[in-house]
N, C-alpha and C positions, 0 to 999 in steps of 0.2 A: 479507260479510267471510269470508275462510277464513284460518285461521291454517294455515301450510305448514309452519315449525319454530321450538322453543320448547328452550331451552337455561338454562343455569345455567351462566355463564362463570367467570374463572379469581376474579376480584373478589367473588363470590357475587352478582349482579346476574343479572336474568332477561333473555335474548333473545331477541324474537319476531319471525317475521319474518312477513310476513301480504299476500294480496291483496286491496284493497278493489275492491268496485262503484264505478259512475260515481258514483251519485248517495250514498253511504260518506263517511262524516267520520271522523276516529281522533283517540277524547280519553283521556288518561290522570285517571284520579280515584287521592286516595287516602283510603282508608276513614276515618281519622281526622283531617281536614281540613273544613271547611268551603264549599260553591259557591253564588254566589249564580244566577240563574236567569237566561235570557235573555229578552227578548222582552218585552212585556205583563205576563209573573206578576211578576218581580223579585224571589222570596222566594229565603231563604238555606236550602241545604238539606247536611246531612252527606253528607260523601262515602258514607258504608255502604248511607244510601238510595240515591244513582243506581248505585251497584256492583249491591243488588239489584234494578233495576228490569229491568223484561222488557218487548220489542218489544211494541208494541198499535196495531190500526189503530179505526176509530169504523166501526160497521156500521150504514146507514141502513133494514138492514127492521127491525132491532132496536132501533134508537136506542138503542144499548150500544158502551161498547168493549168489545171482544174481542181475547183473547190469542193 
């Protein structure tokens, strides 16, 4: 994802305009809300944790994930 332009309109709402990758999904969270999870896990999680969450792929020499 690259964000191209980011504004504060006339409403005081933010504008962003952004180009996603093919394989790029675009989710809005908000920090003091509550998500429940998808998939298998199902647990509920506050918006502030997936706001701080950072990219990570799983590395098989390490059997670690890595940032």
């Amino acid at each position: 994802m690259k964000i191209l332009r980011e504004r504060i309109n006339k409403q005081g709402k933010r504008e962003v305009t952004v180009v996603l990758e093919d394989e790029d999904h675009l989710m809005c969270f908000s920090e003091d809300r509550h998500y429940r999870l998808g998939g298998q896990v199902n647990d509920i999680m506050g918006g502030h944790v997936i706001v701080e969450s950072e990219c990570t792929y799983w590395c098989s020499i390490e059997q670690a994930w890595v940032a």
